[in-house]
N, C-alpha and C positions, 0 to 999 in steps of 0.2 A: 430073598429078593426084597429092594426097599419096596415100601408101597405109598401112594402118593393119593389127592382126592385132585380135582379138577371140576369146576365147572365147561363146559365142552358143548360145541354144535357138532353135529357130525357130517362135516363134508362131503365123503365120497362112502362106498364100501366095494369090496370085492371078496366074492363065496371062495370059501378055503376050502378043499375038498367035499364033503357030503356032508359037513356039520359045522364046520365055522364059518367065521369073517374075519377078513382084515378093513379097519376103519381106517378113515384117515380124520383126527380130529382138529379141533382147531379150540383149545382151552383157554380162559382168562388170564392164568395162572402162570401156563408151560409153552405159548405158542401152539404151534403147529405139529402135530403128532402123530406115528402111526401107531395103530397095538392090533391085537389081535382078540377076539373075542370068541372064544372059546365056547361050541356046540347052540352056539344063536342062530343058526339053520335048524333045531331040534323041534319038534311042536310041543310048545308051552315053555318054553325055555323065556328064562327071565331076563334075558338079554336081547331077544328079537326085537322089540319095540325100539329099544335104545341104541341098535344097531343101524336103524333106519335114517338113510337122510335126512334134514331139515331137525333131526331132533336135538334137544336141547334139555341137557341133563346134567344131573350131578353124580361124576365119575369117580368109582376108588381102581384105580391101577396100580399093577407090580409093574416094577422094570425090568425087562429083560435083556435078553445080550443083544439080540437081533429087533424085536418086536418086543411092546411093552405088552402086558398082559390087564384086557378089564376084565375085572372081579365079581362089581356091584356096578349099578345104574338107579338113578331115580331120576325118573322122565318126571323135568319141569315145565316141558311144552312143548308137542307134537307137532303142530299148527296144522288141524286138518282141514280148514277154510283154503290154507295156501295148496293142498294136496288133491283136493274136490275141484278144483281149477284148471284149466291146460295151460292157461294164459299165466295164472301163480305158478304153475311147475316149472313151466317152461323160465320163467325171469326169476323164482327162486333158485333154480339148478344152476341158473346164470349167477350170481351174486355169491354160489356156494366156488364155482370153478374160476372166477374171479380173484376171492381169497385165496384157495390151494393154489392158483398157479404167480400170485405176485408176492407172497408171502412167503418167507423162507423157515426152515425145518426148526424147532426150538427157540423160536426168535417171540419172547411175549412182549404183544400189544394189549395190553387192555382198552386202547382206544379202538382197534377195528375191530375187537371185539365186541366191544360195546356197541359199536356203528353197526355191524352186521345184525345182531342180535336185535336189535331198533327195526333194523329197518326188516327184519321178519318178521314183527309186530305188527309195522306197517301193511302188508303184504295180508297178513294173517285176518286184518281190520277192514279190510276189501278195497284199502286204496286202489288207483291204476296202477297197474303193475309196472306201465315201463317207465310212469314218473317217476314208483320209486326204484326201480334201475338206474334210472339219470341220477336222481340224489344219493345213493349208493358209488356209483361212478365219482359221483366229484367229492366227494369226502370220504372214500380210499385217495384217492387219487393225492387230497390235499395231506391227509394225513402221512402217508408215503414218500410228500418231498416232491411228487409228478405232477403236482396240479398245474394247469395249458396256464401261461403269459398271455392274454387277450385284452387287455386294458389300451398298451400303447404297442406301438408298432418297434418289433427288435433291433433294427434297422437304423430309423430318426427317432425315436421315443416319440412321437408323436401319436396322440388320441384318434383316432379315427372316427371319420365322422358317419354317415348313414349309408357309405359306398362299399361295397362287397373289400375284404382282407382275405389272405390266403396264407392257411394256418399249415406251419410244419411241424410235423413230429419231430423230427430229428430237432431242429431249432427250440423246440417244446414253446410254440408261441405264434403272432401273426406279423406278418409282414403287411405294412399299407403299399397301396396302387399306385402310389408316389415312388417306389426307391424300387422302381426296375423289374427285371426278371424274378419271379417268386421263386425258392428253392427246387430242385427237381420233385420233391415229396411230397408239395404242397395241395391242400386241397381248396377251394374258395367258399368261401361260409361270406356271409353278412357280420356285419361289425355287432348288430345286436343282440348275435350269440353270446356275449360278453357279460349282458345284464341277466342271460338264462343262467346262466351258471352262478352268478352273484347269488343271486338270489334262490338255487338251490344248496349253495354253500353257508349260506347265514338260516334258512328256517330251520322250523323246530320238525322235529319228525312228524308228531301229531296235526302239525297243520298242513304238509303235503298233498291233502286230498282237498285241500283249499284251491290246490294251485292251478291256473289255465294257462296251458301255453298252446302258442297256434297252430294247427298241425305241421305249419312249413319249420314253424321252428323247432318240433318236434325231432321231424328229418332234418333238422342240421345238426341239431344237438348231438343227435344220437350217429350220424355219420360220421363228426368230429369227434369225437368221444370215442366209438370204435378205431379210427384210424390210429388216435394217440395210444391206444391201450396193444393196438396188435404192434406196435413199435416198438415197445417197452418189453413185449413177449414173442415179436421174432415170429407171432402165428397166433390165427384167429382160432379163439375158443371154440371147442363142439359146441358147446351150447348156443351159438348164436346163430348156427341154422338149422335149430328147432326152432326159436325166435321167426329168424324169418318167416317158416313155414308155416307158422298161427298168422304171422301179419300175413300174408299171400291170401290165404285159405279167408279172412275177414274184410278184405278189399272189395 
């Protein structure tokens, strides 16, 4: 079997009978990957740690016919600040099911890898977790080619001024209050979700925990943001109501 190294977060996992795992990884290198890891249910097995979500290691795998095979691991960072959190578990687990599900199989990015990899730094660093979900959100999103048209309106190219727009997924953009009926799909956000997004789009990672937005504009951000993303995916992620259910529970 060839064998290959990978730097890799580990996405998802699922227990393979009474002594493995199947990982789903997502590498610098290789894309998005499944393997299998081999007696990491064992106690003291040198692969349990590296088998775990959120980790971030350097990978030797065999390839296999069905399932690639990990070997070796050397865990370069666990992030137990994001794990010691419900609020980090909860909007890490989101940003990991994110990647898995918009990301396709052997397709390497080194840029969302890099982005993801950032922004669990972030995360790890005790930012707000759902700001950095929001900054995660829009840079997959731009990187991907999906990032929302909010500047001028689809319709008249026209800027929009301080009056509510109504943004469609389908259209990937807003329509202004001027040119009629909005799309069936549409939802209606403020024109100055526009500058939220800019401005999550252009900072640096490390100054994120700089950032204050208002809570109303939190709730649009993050309504418009979900709506375009379950468009794209045809269904809303598990993971965002566990999300919900921390913000419930802290209201």
């Amino acid at each position: 079997m060839r064998t290959y190294s990978a730097s890799a977060i580990v996405l998802r996992r699922i227990d393979l009978g009474e002594k493995d795992r199947i990982l789903t990884l997502f590498s610098r290198e290789h894309g998005k990957l499944s393997a299998v890891a081999k007696g990491a249910r064992r106690p003291g097995s040198k692969l349990a740690g590296a088998s775990e979500p959120f980790t971030y290691a350097k990978m030797l795998l065999s390839s296999g016919r069905d399932l690639d095979v990990l070997t070796q691991a050397e865990i370069k960072e666990s992030f137990p600040n994001v794990k010691a959190d419900i609020a980090g578990v909860a909007y890490g687990v989101y940003l990991l099911e994110l990647v898995n599900s918009l990301v396709d199989q052997r397709q390497p990015n080194p840029d969302i890898f890099d982005t993801l990899l950032s922004a669990m730094y972030v995360l790890e660093g005790g930012t707000d977790p759902e700001m950095t979900a929001r900054y995660f959100e829009v840079q997959l999103l731009a990187i991907l080619g999906y990032q929302p048209h909010l500047d001028t309106c689809l319709r008249c190219g026209r800027a929009p001024g301080r009056e509510k727009v109504s943004f469609s997924p389908s259209m990937g953009g807003i329509v202004c209050a001027d040119c009629g009926n909005p799309p069936n799909d549409a939802i209606s956000v403020p024109a100055a979700v526009s500058s939220y997004v800019k401005a999550l789009r252009t900072v640096e990672p490390h100054k994120i925990k700089e950032m204050r937005f208002p809570a109303g504009a939190r709730r649009d951000l993050a309504r418009m943001l979900r709506w375009h993303i379950r468009y794209r995916l045809e269904h809303d992620l598990k993971s965002t109501d566990f999300i919900d259910m921390i913000c419930e529970a802290r209201c």
